[in-house]
N, C-alpha and C positions, 0 to 999 in steps of 0.2 A: 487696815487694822481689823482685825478679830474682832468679835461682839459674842464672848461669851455668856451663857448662863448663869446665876449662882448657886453651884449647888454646895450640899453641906462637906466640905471636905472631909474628905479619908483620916483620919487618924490627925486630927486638928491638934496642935498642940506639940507633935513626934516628929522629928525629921525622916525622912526617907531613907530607907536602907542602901537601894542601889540606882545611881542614874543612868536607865538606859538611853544612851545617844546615839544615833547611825551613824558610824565614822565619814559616810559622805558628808555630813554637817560640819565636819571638822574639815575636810578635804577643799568642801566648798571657801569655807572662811579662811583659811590660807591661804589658799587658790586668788580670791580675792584681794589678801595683804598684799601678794605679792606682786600685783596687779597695781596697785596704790600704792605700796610702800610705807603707808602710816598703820598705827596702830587703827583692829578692827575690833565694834563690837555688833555680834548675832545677839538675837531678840528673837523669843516663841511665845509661847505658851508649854506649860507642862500638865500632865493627868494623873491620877495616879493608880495605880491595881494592886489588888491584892496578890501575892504571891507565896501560899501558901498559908498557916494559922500564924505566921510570927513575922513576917516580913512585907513591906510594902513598897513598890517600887516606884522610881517617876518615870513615866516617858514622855521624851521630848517630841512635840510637834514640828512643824515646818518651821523654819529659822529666817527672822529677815532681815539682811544687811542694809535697809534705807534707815538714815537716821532716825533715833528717836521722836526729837522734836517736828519731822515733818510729815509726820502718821495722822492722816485722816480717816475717818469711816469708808469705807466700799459697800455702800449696798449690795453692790454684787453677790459678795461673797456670802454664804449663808453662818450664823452664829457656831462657832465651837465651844464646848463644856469643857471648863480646865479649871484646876484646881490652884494653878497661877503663875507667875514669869518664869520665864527660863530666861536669864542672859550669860553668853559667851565671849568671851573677852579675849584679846588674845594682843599682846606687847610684845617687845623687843626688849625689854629691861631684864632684868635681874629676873630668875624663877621666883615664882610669889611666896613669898617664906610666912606673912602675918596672915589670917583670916580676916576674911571681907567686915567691915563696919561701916557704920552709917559713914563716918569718913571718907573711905572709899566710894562707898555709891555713891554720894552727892561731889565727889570729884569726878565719877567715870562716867557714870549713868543717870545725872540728874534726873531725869526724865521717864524714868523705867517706866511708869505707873500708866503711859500712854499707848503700853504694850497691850492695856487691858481693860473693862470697861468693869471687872472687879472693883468693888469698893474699897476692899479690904483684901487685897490678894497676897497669896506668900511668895516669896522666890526663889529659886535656883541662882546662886551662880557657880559658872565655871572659871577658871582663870588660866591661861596656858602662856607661856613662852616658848620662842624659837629653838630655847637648849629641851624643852621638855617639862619645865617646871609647870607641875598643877595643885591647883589647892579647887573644891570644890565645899560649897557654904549654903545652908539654908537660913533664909530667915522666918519666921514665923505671925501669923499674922498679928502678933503681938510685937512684934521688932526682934525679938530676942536672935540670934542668931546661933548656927550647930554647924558642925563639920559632918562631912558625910565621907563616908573611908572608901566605898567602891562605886566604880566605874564600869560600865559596858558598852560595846561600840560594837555592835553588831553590822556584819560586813564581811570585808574579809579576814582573813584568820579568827569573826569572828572572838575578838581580843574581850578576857573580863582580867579589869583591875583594880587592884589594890590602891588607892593613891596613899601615899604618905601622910602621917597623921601631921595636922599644924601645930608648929610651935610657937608657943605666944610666949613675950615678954624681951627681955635684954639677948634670948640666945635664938632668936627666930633670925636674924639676919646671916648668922654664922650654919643653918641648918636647913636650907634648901632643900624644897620638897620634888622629887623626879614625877612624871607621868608614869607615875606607877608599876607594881611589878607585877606579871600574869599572877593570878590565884596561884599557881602551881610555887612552891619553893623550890629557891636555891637545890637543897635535898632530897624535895620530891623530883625534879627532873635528874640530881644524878641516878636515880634509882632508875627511873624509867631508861636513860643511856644503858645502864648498864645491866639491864633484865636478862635472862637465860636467851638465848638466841636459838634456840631448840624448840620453844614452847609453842603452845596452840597458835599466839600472836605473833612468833617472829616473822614469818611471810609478809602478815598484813603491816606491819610496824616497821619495817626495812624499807616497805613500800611508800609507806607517808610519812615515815618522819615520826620520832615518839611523841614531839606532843601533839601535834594533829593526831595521830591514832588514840590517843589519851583524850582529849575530846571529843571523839568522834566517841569513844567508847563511853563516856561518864555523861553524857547529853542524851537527850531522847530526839528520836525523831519522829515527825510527823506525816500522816498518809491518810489522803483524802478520796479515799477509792481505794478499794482491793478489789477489782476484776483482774482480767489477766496480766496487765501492767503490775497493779496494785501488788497483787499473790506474789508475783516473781518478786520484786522488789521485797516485803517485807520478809520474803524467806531468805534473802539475801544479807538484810541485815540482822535477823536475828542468828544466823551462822556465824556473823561477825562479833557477834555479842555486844549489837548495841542497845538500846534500850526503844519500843519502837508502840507508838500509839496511832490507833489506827482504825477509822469512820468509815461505815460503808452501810446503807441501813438493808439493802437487796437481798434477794435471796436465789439461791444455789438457780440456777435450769439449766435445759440441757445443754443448751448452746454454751455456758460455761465449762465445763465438764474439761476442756484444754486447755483451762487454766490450772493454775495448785493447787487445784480440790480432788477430795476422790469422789468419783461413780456414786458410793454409800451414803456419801455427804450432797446427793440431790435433793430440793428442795428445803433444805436449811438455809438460816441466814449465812452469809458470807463470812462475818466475822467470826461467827463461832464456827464454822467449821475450819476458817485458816487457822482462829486460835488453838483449837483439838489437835492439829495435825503438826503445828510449828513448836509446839511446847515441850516438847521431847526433846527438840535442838537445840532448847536454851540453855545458857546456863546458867546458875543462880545468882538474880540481882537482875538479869537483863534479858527479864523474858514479854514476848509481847503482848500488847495490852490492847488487845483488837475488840469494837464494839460495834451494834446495829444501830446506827445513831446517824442523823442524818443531818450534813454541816450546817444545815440550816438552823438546826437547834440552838439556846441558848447555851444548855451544858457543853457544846462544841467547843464554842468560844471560849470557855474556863477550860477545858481539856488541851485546846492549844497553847491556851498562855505558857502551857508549860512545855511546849517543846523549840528549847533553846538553840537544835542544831537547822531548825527550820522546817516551814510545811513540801509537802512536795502532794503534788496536785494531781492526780490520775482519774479525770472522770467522764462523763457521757453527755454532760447536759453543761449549758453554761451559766444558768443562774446557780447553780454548784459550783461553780468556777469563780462567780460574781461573791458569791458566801464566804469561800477561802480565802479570797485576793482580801477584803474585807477583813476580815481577823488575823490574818497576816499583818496587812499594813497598823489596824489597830495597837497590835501587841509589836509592835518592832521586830516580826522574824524574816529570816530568809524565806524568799518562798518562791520554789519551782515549780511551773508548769509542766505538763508533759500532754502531748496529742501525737496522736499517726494515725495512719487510714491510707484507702486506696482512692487514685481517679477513676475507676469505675472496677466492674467485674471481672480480675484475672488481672488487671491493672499494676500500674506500677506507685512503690508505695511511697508514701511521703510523710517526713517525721520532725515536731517543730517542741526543741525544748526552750522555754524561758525562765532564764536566771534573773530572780529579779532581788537585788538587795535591798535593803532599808536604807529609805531614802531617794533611790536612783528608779521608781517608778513600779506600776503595776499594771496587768493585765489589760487594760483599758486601754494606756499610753505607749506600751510597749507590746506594739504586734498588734494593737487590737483584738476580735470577737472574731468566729468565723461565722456568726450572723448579724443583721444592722439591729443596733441597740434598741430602735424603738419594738422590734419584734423583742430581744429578750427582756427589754421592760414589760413586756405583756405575760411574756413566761412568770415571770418574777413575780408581779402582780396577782396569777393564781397558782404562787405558792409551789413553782414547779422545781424543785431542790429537793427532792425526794427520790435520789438514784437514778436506775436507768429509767430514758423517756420510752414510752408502751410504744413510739414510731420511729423507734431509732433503724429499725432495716432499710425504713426510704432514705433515711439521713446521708446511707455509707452503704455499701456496694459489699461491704464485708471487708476484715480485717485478718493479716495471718500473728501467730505465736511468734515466729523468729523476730518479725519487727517489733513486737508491742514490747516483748522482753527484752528484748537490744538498746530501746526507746528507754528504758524505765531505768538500766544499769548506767547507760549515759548519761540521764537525769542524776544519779546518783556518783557517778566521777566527777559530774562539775562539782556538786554539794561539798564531795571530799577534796577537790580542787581551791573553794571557796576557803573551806577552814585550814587549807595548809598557804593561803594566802597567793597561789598564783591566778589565782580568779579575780582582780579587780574592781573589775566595772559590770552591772549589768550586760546580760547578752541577750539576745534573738540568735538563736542557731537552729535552722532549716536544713533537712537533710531529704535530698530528691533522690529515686533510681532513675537513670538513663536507659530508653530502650534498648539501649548493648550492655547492658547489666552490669553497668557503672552505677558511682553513689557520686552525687554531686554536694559538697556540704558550703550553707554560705552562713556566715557570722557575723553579727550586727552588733560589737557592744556600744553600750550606751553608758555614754559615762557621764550625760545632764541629763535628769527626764525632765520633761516639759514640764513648765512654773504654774501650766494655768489648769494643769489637769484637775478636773470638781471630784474627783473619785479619792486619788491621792489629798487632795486638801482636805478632806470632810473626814477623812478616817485615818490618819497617819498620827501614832503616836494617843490617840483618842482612848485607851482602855477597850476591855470588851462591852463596860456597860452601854456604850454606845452606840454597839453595832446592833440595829433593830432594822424589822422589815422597813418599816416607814421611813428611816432612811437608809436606807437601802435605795428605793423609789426613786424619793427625792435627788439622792446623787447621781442613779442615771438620768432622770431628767433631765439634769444642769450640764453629763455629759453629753446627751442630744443635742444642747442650746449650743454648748461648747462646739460639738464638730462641723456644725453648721453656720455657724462664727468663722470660727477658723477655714473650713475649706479644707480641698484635699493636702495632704502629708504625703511625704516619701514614705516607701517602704517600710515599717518596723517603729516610726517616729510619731505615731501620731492617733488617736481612736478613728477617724477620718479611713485609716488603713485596717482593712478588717481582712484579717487571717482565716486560708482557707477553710483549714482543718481543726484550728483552735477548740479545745472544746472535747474531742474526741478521744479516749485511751480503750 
């Protein structure tokens, strides 16, 4: 059981606008029913964020299917701050057609209250059946209870829903509520079928499908590094007209100069001179928003809360790596890594992207560090998330253009992969050249990440306010105690397994 703190809830009194959930949370408890056959109910914790001046969101923490009633303390685990229950319920009966009431809970969930060490905590629930039927209900730390109308399941396709509003009284049993419809209407998708097939987007929209290209286009995305990886990538999506936010606090030198800057633009910072050069190819509403700001900052964190189609990772150092995995998993986003380099001078090149979704694991767990953690704990500790490292030449033998850009565009077909939903499961995909100038590709998805990961517990589903140096520390610490617990891991599975090149774009 959890041992959170009490802090003063977010908008005490107001229900929650939208619940975001990682659809593997839903995968898992299914997964589960179907495993048992009886009716299951999930238990977390929820946090909640601001998102934007009018709206405030919940996200759901880690989910746990052992009973109620047989939850004890884990000293183990270290205390999370939540604003209070989430429970997931999930039947074989009828679609849930009334709204949850004390009725309900004290027949489903007697027990709920053991989820949390809250005195006075509020709750989420969700309610789902086999045909689909959902109703989602907050109560208030007053009892009162509220319907909540949208739904997000961040994952694949990336799915945000509408759920059906409840109908209470004599005509709730005849009006079955669905698991919701995509935001998009009925109307709005025939428009999008039937758009000019001539236009700037038919290419890219034949290519993905219109509402994934309508997604992709109405969501922002996020980039953590613009060096050469970075540059190609965000020119790539502001061609596309998406919407594209983008940290990098560095500045111009020569050794950059073949990336997407110009000559003129040495010695500036990076983002402003991508931002100079890229703005002319936007088009209006979806131009980029590149800044010298380094992830380790606080404003990072609120900068990423808002980009919905996920982070994507490009950078030099790995306590930068350790910063985005971080507000990544906080905020519920997709978020892809991206590293390449050489085995030595003239070498051959090797290139590892990971897909990691919400819920299904983080840098740490999947693939590991291509240094042993108690070295980047020490990085971390003085503060070294400030761009490229001053000795990254002894790091890496040097890197060429075709890989780094090849590398980044990859990264960016699984992302568009992800949201047209043939992307599943987290991956680890490794791409080697062969001395006879072969490409060897191996791919690892991951569709459990480890239960006992401290990096994913401490930060999954938490808000930004929580993501601070000091725990920061703290969670690699507990993952040092962890891989030394545990012992070695297979390949891809484990922090124990530390990736060569991780780290590196």
């Amino acid at each position: 059981m959890n041992h959170p703190s009490s802090p003063t809830p977010l908008g005490e009194g107001a229900p929650p606008d939208v619940l975001v959930l990682p659809l593997a949370a839903l995968e898992d408890l299914i997964t589960a029913r179907a495993a048992t056959g009886t009716t299951r109910l999930a238990h977390g914790l929820y946090s909640l964020q601001p998102r934007g001046p009018d709206q405030t969101v919940a996200l759901a923490g880690p989910l746990d299917m052992r009973p109620l009633a047989a939850l004890w303390p884990d000293p183990r685990r270290p205390p999370r701050a939540a604003e209070g229950v989430l429970l997931l319920h999930l039947s074989d009966g009828t679609p849930p057609a009334a709204p949850a009431d004390e009725a309900w809970l004290l027949q489903a969930a007697p027990a709920w209250r053991l989820a949390t060490t809250l005195l006075c905590p509020a709750l989420l629930v969700l309610r789902l059946d086999r045909q689909g039927g959902a109703l989602l209900d907050w109560r208030s730390l007053q009892g009162a209870w509220h319907p909540v109308h949208r739904l997000e399941l961040p994952g694949s396709r990336q799915r945000q829903l509408r759920l059906a509003a409840p109908v209470r009284g004599a005509a709730a049993a005849a009006a079955p509520a669905g698991l919701g419809a995509d935001l998009l209407s009925s109307q709005a998708m025939a428009a999008l079928e039937t758009q000019d097939p001539t236009d700037r987007d038919s290419r890219q929209r034949g290519g993905l499908g219109p509402l994934a290209h309508h997604r992709l286009r109405h969501g922002t995305l996020g980039l953590v590094g613009l060096g050469r990886t970075g540059a190609s990538v965000a020119a790539t999506a502001v061609r596309l007209g998406w919407q594209v936010l983008g940290l990098d606090p560095d500045v111009i030198e020569t050794h950059n100069l073949d990336a997407d800057f110009l000559p003129l633009h040495e010695g500036w910072p990076k983002a402003r001179a991508l931002q100079k050069s890229l703005g002319p190819l936007a088009r209006p509403g979806a131009g980029p928003d590149l800044r010298s700001l380094s992830v380790a900052s606080p404003a990072a964190g609120s900068l990423m809360a808002h980009c919905d189609l996920g982070l994507l990772t490009m950078v030099d150092n790995l306590p930068s790596l350790v910063w985005a995995a971080a507000w990544a998993l906080a905020t519920l986003r997709l978020h892809v890594c991206v590293a390449n380099g050489l085995d030595g001078e003239g070498g051959l090149a090797e290139t590892e992207i990971r897909v990691l979704l919400p819920g299904r694991g983080c840098p740490l767990c999947v693939g590991g560090l291509a240094e042993p953690l108690p070295q980047v704990l020490a990085q971390l500790a003085r503060g070294e998330a400030q761009g490229t490292p001053a000795d990254f030449r002894s790091q890496r033998p040097g890197s060429v253009r075709s890989v780094s850009v090849s590398a980044g565009h990859l990264a960016l077909r699984a992302l568009e992969q992800v949201v047209q939903g043939r992307l599943r499961s987290s991956l680890f995909r490794r791409l080697r050249e062969t001395a006879e100038g072969g490409l060897q590709v191996q791919d690892q998805p991951v569709w459990q990440a480890s239960d006992g990961c401290p990096f994913c517990r401490q930060f999954q589903g938490v808000g930004t306010a929580q993501v601070t140096h000091r725990r920061l520390l703290a969670a690699l610490e507990a993952c040092i105690a962890w891989q030394a617990a545990e012992g070695p891991r297979p390949s891809g599975t484990g922090p124990a397994t530390l990736g060569r090149i991780a780290g590196r774009a």
